[in-house]
py3Dmol code that shows the C-alpha trace and the ligand (Angstrom):
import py3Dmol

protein = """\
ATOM      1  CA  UNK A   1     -17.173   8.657 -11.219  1.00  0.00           C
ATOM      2  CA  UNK A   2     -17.249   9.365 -15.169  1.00  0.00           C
ATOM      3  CA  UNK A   3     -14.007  10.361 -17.239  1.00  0.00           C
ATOM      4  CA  UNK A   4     -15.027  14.105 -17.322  1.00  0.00           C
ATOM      5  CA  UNK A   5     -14.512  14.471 -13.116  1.00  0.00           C
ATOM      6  CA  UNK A   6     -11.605  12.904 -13.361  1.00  0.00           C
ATOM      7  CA  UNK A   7      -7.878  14.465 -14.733  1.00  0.00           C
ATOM      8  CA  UNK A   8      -5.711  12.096 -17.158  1.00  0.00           C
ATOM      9  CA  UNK A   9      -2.935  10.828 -15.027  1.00  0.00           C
ATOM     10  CA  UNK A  10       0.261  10.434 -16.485  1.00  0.00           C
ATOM     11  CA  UNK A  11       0.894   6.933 -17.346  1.00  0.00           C
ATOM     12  CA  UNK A  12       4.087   4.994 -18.468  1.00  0.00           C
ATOM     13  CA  UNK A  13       4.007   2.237 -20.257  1.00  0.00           C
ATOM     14  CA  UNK A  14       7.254   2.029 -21.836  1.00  0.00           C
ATOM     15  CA  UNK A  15       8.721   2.326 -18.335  1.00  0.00           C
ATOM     16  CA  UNK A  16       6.443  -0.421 -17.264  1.00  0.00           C
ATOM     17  CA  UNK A  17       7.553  -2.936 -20.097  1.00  0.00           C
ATOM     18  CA  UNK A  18      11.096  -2.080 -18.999  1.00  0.00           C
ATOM     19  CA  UNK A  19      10.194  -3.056 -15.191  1.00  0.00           C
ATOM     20  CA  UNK A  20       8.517  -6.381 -16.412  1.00  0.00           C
ATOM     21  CA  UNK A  21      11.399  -7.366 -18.330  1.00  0.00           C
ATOM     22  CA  UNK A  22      13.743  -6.669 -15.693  1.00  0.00           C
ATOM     23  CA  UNK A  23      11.769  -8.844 -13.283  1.00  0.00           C
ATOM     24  CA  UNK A  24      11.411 -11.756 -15.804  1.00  0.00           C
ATOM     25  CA  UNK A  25      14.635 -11.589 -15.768  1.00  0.00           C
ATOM     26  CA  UNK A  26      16.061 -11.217 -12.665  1.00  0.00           C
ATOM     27  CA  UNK A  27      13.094 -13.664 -11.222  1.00  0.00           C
ATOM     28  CA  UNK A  28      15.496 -16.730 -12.023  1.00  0.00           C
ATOM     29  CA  UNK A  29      18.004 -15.211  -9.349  1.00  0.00           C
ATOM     30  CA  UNK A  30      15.665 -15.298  -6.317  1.00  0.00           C
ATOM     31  CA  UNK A  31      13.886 -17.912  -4.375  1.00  0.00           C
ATOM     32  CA  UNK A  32      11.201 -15.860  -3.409  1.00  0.00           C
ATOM     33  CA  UNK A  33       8.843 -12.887  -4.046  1.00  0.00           C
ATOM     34  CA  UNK A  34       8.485 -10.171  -1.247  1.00  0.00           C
ATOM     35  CA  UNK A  35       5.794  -8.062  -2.254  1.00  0.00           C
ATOM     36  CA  UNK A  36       4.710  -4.906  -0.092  1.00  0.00           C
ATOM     37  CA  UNK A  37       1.674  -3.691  -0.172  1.00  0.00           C
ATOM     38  CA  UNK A  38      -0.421  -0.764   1.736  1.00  0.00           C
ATOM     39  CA  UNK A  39      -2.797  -2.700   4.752  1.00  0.00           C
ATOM     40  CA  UNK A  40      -5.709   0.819   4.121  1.00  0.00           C
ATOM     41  CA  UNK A  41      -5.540  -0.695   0.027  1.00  0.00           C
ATOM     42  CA  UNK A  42      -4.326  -3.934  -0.222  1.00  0.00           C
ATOM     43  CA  UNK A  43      -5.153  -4.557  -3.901  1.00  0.00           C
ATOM     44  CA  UNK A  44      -5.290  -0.790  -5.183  1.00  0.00           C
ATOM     45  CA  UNK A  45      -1.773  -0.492  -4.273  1.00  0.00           C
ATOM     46  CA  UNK A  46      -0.533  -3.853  -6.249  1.00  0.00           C
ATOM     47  CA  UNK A  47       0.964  -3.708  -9.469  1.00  0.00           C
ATOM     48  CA  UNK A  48      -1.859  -5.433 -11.446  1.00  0.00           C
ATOM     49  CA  UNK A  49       0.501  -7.608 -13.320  1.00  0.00           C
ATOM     50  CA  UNK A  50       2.152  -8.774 -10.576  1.00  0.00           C
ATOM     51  CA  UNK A  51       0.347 -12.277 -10.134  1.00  0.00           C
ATOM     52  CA  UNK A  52       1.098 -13.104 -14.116  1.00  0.00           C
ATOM     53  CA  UNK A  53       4.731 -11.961 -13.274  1.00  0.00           C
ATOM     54  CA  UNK A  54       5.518 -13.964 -10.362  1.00  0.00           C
ATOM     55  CA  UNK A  55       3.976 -16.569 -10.961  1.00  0.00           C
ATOM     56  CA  UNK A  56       5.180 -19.979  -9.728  1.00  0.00           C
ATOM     57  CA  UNK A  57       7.211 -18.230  -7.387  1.00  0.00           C
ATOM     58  CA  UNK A  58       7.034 -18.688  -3.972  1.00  0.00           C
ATOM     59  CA  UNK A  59       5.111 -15.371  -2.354  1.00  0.00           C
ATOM     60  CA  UNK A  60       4.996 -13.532   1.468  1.00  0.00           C
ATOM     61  CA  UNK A  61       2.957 -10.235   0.987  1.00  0.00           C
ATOM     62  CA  UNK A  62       3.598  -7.911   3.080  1.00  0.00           C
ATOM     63  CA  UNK A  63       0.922  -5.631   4.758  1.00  0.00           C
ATOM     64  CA  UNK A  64       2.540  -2.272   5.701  1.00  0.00           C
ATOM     65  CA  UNK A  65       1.268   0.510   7.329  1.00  0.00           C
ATOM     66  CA  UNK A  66      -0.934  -1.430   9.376  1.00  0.00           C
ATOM     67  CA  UNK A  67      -0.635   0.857  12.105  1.00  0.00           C
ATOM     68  CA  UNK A  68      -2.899   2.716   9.930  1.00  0.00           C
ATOM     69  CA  UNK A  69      -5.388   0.338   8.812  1.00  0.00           C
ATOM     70  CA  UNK A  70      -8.584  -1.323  10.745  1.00  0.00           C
ATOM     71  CA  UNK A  71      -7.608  -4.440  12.492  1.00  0.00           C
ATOM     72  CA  UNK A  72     -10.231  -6.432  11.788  1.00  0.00           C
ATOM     73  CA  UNK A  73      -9.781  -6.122   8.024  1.00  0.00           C
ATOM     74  CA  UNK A  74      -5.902  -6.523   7.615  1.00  0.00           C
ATOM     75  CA  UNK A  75      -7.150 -10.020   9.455  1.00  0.00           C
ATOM     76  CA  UNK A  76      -9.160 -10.831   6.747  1.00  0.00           C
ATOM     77  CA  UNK A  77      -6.648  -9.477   3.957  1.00  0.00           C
ATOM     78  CA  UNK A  78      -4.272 -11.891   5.479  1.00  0.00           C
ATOM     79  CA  UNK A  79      -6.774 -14.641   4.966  1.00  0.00           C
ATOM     80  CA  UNK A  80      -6.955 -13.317   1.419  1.00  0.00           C
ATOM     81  CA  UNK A  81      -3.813 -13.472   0.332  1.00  0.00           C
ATOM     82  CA  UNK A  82      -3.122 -17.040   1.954  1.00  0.00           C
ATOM     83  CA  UNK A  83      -6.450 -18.479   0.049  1.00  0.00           C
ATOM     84  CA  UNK A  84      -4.594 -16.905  -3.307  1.00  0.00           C
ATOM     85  CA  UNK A  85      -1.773 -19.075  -2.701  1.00  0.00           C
ATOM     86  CA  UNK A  86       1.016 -16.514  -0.998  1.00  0.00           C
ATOM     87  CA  UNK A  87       1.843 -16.122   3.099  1.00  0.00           C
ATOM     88  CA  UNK A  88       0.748 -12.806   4.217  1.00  0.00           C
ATOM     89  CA  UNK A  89       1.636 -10.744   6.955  1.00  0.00           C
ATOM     90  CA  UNK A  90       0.906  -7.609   8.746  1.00  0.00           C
ATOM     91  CA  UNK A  91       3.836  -5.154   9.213  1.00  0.00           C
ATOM     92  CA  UNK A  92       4.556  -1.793  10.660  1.00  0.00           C
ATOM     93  CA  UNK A  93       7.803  -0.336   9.085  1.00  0.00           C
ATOM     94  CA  UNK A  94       7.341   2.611  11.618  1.00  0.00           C
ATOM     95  CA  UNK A  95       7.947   1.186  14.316  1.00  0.00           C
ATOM     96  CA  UNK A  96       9.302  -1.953  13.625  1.00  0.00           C
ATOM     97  CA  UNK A  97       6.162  -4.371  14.315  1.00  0.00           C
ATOM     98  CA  UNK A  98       5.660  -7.617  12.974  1.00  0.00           C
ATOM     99  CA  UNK A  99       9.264  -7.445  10.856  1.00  0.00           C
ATOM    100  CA  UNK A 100      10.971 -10.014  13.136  1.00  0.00           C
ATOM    101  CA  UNK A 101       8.325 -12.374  11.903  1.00  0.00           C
ATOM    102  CA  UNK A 102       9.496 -11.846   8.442  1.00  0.00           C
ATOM    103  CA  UNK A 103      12.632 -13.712   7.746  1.00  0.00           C
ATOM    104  CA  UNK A 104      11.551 -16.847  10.357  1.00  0.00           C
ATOM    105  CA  UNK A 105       8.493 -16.706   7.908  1.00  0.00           C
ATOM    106  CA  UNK A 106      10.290 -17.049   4.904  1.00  0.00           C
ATOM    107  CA  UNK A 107      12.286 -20.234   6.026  1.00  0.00           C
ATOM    108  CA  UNK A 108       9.380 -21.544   7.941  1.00  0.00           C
ATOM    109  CA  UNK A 109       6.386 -20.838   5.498  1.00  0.00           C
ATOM    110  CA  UNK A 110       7.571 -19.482   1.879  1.00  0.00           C
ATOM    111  CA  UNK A 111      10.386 -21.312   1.336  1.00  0.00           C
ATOM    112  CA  UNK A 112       9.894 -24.795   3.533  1.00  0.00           C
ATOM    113  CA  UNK A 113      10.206 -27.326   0.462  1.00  0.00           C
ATOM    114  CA  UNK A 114      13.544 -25.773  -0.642  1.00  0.00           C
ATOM    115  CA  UNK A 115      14.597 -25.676   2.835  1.00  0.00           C
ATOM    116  CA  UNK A 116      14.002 -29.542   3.329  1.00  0.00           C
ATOM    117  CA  UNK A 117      15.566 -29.730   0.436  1.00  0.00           C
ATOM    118  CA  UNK A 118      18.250 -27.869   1.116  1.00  0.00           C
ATOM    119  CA  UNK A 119      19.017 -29.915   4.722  1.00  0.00           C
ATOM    120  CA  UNK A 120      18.880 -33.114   2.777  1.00  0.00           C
ATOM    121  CA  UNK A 121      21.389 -31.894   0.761  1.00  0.00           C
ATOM    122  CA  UNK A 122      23.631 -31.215   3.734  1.00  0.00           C
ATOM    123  CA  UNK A 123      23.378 -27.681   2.022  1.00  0.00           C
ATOM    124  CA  UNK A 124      21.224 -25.616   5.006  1.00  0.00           C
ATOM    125  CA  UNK A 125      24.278 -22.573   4.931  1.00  0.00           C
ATOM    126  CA  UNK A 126      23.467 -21.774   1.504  1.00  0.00           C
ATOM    127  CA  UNK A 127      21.850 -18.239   0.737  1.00  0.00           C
ATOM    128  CA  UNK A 128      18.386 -17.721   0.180  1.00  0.00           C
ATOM    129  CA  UNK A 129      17.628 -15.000  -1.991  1.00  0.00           C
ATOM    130  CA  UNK A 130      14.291 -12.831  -1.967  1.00  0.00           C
ATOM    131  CA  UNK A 131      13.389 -10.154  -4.361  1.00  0.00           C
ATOM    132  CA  UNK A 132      11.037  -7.057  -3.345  1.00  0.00           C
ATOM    133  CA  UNK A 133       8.623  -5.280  -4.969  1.00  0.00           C
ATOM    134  CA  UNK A 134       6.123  -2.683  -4.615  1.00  0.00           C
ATOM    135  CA  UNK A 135       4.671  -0.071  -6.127  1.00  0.00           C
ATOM    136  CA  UNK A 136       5.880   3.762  -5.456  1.00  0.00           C
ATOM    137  CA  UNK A 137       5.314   4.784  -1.113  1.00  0.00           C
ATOM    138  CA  UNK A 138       4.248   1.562  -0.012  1.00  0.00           C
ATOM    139  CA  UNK A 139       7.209   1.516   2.040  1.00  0.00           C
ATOM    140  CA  UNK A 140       9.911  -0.391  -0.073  1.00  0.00           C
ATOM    141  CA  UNK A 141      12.983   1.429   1.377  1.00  0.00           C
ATOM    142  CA  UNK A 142      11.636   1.710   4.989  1.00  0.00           C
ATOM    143  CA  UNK A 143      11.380  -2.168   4.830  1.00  0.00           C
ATOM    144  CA  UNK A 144      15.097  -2.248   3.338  1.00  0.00           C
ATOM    145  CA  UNK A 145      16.269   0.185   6.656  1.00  0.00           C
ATOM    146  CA  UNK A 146      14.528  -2.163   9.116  1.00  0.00           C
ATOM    147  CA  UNK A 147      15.839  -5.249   7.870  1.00  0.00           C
ATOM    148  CA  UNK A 148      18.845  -4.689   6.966  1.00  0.00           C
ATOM    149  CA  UNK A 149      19.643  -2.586  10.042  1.00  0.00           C
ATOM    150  CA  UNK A 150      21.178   0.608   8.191  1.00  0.00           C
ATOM    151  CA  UNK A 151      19.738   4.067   6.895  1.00  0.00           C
ATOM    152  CA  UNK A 152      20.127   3.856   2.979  1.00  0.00           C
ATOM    153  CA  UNK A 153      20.168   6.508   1.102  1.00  0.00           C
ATOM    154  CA  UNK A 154      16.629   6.430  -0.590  1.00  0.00           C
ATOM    155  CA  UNK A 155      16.485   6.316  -4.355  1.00  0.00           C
ATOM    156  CA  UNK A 156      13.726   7.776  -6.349  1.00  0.00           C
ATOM    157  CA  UNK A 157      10.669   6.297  -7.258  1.00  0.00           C
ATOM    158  CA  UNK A 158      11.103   8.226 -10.870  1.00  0.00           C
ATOM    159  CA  UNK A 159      11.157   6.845 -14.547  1.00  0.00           C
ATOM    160  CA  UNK A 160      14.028   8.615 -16.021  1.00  0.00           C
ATOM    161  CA  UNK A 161      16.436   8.715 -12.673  1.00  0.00           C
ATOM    162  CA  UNK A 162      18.738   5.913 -13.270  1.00  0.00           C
ATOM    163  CA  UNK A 163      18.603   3.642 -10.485  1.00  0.00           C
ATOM    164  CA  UNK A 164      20.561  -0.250 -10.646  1.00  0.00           C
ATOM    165  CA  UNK A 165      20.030  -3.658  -8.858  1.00  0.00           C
ATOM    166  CA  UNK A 166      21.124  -3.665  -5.794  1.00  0.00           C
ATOM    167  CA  UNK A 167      21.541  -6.528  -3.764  1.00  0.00           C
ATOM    168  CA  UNK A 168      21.484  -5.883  -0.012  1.00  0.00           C
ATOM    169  CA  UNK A 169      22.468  -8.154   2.831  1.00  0.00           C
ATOM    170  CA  UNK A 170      19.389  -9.043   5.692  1.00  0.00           C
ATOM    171  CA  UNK A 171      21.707 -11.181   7.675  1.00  0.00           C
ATOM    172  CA  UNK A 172      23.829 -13.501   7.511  1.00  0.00           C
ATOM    173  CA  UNK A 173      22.362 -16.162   5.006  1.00  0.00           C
ATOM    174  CA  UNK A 174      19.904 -14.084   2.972  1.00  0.00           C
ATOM    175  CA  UNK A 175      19.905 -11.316   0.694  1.00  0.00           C
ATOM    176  CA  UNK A 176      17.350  -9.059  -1.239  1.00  0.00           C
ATOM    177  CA  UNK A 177      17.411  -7.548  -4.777  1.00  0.00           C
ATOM    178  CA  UNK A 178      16.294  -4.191  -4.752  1.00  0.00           C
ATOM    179  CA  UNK A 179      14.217  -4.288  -8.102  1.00  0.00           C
ATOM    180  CA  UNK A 180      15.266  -0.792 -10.279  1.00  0.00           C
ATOM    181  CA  UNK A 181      11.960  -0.080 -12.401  1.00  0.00           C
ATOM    182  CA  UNK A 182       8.696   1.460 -11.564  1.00  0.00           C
ATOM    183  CA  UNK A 183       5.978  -0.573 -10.749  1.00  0.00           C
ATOM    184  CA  UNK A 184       2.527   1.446 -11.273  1.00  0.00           C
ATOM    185  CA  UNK A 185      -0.443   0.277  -9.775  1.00  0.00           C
ATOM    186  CA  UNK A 186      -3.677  -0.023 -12.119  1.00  0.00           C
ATOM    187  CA  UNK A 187      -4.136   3.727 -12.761  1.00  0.00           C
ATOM    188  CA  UNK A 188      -6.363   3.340 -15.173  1.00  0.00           C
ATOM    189  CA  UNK A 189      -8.908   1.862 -12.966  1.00  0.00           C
ATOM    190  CA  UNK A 190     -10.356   5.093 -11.018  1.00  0.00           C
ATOM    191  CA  UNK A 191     -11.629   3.605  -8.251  1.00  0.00           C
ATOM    192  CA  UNK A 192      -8.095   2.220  -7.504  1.00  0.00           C
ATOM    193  CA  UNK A 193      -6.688   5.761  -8.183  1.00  0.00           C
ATOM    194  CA  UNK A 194      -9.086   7.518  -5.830  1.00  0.00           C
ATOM    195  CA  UNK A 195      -7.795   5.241  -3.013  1.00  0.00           C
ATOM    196  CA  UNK A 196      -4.330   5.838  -3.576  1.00  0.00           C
ATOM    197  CA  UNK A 197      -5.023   9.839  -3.689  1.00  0.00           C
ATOM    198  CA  UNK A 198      -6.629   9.120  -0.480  1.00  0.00           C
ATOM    199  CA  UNK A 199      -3.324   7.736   1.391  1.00  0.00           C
ATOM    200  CA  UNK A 200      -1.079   9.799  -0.550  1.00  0.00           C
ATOM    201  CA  UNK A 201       0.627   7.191  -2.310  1.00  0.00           C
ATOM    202  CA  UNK A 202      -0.294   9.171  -5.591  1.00  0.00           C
ATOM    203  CA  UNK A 203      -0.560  12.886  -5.831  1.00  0.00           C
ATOM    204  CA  UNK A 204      -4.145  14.181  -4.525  1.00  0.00           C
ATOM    205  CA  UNK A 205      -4.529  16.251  -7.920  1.00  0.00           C
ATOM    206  CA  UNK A 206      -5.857  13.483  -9.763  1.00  0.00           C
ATOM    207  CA  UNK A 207      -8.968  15.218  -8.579  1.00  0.00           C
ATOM    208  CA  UNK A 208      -9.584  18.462  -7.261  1.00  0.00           C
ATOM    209  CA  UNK A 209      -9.345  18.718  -3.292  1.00  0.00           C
ATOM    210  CA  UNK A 210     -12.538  19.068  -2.518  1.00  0.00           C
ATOM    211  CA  UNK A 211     -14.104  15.919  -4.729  1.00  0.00           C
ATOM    212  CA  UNK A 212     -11.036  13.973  -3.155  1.00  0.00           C
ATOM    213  CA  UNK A 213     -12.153  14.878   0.454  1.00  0.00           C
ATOM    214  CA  UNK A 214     -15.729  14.676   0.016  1.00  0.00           C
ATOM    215  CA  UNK A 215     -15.281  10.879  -1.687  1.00  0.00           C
ATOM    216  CA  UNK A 216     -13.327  10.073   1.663  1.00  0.00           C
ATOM    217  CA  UNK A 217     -15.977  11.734   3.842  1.00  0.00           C
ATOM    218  CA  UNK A 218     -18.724   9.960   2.156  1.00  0.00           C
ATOM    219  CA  UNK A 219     -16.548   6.772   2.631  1.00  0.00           C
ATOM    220  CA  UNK A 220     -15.978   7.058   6.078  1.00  0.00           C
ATOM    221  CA  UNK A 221     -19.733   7.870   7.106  1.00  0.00           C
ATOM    222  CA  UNK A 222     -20.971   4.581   5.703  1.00  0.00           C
ATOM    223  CA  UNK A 223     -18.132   2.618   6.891  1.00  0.00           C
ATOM    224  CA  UNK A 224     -16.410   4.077   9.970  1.00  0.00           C
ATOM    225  CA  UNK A 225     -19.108   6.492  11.122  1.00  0.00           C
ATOM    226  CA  UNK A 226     -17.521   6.643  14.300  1.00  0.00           C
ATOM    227  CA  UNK A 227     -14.635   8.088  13.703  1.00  0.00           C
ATOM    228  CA  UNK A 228     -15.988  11.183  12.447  1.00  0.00           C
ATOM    229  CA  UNK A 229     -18.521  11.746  15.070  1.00  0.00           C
ATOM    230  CA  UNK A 230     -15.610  11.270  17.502  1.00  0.00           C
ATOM    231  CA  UNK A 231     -12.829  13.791  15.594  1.00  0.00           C
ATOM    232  CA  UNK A 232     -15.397  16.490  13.774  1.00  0.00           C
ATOM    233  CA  UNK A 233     -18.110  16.063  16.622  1.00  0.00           C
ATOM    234  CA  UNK A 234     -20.916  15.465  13.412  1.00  0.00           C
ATOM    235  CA  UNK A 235     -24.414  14.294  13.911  1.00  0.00           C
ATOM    236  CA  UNK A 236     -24.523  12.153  11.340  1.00  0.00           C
ATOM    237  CA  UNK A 237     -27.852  11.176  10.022  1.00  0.00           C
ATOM    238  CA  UNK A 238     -27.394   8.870   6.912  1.00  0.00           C
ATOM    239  CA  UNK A 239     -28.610  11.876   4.883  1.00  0.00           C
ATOM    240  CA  UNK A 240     -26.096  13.676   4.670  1.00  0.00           C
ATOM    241  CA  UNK A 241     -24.733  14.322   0.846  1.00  0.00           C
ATOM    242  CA  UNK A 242     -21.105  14.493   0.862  1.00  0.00           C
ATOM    243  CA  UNK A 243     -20.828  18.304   0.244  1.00  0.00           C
ATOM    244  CA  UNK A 244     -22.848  18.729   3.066  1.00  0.00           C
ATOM    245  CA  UNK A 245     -20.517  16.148   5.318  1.00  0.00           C
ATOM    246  CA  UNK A 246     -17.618  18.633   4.035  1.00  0.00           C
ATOM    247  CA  UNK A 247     -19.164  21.594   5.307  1.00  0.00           C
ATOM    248  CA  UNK A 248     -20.464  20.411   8.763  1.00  0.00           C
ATOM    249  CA  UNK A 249     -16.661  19.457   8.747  1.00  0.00           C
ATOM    250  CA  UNK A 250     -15.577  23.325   8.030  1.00  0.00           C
ATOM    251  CA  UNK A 251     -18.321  24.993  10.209  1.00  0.00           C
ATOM    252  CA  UNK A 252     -16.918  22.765  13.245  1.00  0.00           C
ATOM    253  CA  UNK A 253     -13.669  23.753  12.713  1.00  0.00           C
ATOM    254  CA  UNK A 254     -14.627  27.507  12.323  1.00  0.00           C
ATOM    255  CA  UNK A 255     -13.276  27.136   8.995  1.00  0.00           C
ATOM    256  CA  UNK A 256     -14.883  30.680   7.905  1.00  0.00           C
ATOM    257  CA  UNK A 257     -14.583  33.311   4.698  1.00  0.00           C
ATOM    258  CA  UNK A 258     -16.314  36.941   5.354  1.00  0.00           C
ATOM    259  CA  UNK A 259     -18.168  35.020   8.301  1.00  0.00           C
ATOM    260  CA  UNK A 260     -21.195  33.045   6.802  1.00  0.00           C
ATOM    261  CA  UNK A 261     -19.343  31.354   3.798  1.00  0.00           C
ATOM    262  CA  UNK A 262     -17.708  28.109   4.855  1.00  0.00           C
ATOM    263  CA  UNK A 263     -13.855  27.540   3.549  1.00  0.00           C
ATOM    264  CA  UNK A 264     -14.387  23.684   1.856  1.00  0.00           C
ATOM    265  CA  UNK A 265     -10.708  23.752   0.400  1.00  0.00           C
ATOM    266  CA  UNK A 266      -9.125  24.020   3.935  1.00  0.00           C
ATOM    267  CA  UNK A 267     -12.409  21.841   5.591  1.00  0.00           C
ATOM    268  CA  UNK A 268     -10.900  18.974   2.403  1.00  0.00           C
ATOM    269  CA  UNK A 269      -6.756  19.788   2.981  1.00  0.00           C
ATOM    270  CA  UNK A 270      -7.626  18.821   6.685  1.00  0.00           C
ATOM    271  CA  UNK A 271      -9.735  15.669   6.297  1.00  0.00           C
ATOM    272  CA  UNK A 272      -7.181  14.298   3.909  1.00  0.00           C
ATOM    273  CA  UNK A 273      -4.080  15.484   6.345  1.00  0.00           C
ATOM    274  CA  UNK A 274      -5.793  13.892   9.421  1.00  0.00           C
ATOM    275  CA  UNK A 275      -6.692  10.463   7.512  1.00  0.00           C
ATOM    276  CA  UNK A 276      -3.331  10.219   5.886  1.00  0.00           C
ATOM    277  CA  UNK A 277      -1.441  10.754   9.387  1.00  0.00           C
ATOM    278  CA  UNK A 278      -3.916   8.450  11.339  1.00  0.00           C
ATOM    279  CA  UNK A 279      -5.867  10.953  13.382  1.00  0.00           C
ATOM    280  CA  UNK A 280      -9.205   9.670  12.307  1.00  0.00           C
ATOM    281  CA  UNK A 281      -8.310   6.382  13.595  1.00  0.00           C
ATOM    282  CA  UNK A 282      -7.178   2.927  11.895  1.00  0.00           C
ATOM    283  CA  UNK A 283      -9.241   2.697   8.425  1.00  0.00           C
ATOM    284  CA  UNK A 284      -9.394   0.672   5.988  1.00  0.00           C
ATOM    285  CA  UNK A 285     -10.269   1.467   2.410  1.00  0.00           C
ATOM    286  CA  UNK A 286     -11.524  -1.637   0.512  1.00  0.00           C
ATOM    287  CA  UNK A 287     -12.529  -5.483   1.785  1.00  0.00           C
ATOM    288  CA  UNK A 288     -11.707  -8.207   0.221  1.00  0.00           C
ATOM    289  CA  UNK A 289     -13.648  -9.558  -2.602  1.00  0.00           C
ATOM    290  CA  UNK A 290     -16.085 -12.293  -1.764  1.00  0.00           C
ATOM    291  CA  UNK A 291     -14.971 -15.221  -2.947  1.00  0.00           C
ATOM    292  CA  UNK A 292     -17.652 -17.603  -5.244  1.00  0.00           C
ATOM    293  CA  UNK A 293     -19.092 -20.725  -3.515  1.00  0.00           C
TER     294      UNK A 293
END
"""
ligand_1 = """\
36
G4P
P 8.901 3.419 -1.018
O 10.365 3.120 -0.824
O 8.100 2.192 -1.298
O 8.623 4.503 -2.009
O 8.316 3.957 0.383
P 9.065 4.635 1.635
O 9.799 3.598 2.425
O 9.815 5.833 1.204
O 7.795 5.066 2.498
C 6.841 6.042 2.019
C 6.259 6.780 3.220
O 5.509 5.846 4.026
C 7.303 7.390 4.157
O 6.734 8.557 4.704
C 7.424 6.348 5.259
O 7.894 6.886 6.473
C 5.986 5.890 5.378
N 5.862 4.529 5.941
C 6.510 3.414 5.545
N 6.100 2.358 6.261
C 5.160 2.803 7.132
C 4.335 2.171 8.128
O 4.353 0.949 8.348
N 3.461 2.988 8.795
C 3.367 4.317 8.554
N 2.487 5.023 9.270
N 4.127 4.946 7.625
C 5.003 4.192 6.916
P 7.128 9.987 4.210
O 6.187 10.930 4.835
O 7.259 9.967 2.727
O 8.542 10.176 4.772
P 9.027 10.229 6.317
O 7.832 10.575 7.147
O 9.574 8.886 6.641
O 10.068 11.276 6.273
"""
view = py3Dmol.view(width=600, height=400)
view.addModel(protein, "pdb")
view.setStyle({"model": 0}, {"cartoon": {"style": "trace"}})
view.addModel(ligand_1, "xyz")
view.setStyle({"model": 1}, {"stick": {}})
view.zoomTo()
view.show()
């Protein structure tokens, strides 16, 4: 995509500054980095600093939304991540799956060293302390609910509403800082912002609706054909450009102006509706990056 197609998203980086400091700072309080990310995006929606800000830290990324995302690749994000250096694993803040492996990992996995430590020291009571980040929608606060067992009020992802540290109590022996600050993933990069208008994690006028649907549908007929033969009954040939994958989309849906013409904004509203909320099955967006021999 060239600069032209695309609109200039607002970007922040005095607000980002301020959210670096305040996790240099506050790093020195924690034991341990919880970073949540989306499973359908797993690098597009990371703060592309956050590596050079944690660093030396002990890491568990967190894979949300995988009730959204293809299996077989969160697998192989997991294996990412753990090759970087961090433990990685899959989560569903919906419904609840895969969070009561997340504290047992912490003590088991992320934090074993200080743990041994910690039991040679006659010392196994003390706290441990994790810190969570994420960048806006990834499911920070729906994490905080789950864990720590109680709606809280949730506190906008805004720069400009003034939001403090907040420490918040998991259970009995550890406790999580609630990072204030904005984290923004790598705008910049378009590629990155065309997945995140895809999920939703980002608003969808980045681009107008149709471009953002028809990248999707062009997406999703090289990589998960099947899914839209199954939900918009097309007979995909490989041909297809990806206005024409839009309107084979509308004319099944009897998505009709004045009878002939074929209505492309409504065809786009409901491909992006029906990915966002799952109905074109579990997809992911981007695979890992082969790694060198
Ligand atoms: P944030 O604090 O990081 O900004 O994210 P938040 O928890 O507010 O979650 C953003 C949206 O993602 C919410 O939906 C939330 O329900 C949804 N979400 C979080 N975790 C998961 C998950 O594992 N799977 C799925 N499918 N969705 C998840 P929303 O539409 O903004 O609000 P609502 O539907 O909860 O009212």
């Amino acid at each position: 995509m060239d600069n032209t197609e695309m609109k200039q998203i607002q970007w922040f980086p005095g607000h980002m500054a301020k959210t670096r400091r305040l996790i240099a700072a506050n790093l020195k309080l924690v034991d341990a980095v919880v970073e949540i990310v989306d499973s359908r995006a797993p690098l597009s929606s990371r703060n592309p600093e956050m590596d050079s800000m944690t660093k030396g830290k002990p890491r568990l990324v967190l894979l949300n939304k995988s009730d959204l995302a293809d299996d077989r690749a969160t697998q192989m994000w997991i294996n990412y991540f753990r090759n970087s250096g961090a433990e990685a694993l899959a989560v569903d803040c919906k419904s609840g799956k895969g969070l009561k492996n997340v504290l047992p990992t912490v003590r088991t996995k992320v934090l074993k060293e200080l743990m041994e430590k910690r039991a040679q020291q006659g010392m196994t009571g003390a706290a441990v302390r994790l810190m969570i980040v994420g960048i806006p929608n990834v499911g920070k606060s729906s994490l905080i609910n789950r864990l720590a067992g109680t709606k809280r009020a949730k506190v906008e992802d805004r720069p400009g509403v003034t939001r403090t540290k907040q420490w918040v109590k998991l259970d009995n022996n550890t406790e999580l800082l609630d990072m204030p600050g904005v984290l923004w993933p790598k705008f910049e990069d378009q590629d990155v912002a065309v997945r995140l208008a895809f999920t939703g994690a980002i608003s969808d006028d980045i681009l107008d609706i149709e471009t953002l649907a028809m990248k999707l549908l062009s997406y999703l007929a090289g990589e998960y054909p099947a899914s839209l033969r199954e939900r918009y009954k097309l007979e995909l040939t490989g041909e297809e450009s990806s206005l024409e994958l839009l309107e084979n989309v509308g004319r099944k849906r009897g998505m009709m102006i004045s009878g002939s013409e074929i209505n492309t904004e409504r065809a786009a509203i409901t491909v992006l509706d029906e990915f966002r909320s799952g109905k074109l099955g579990r997809i992911t967006l981007e695979m890992p990056p082969q790694r060198e021999k």
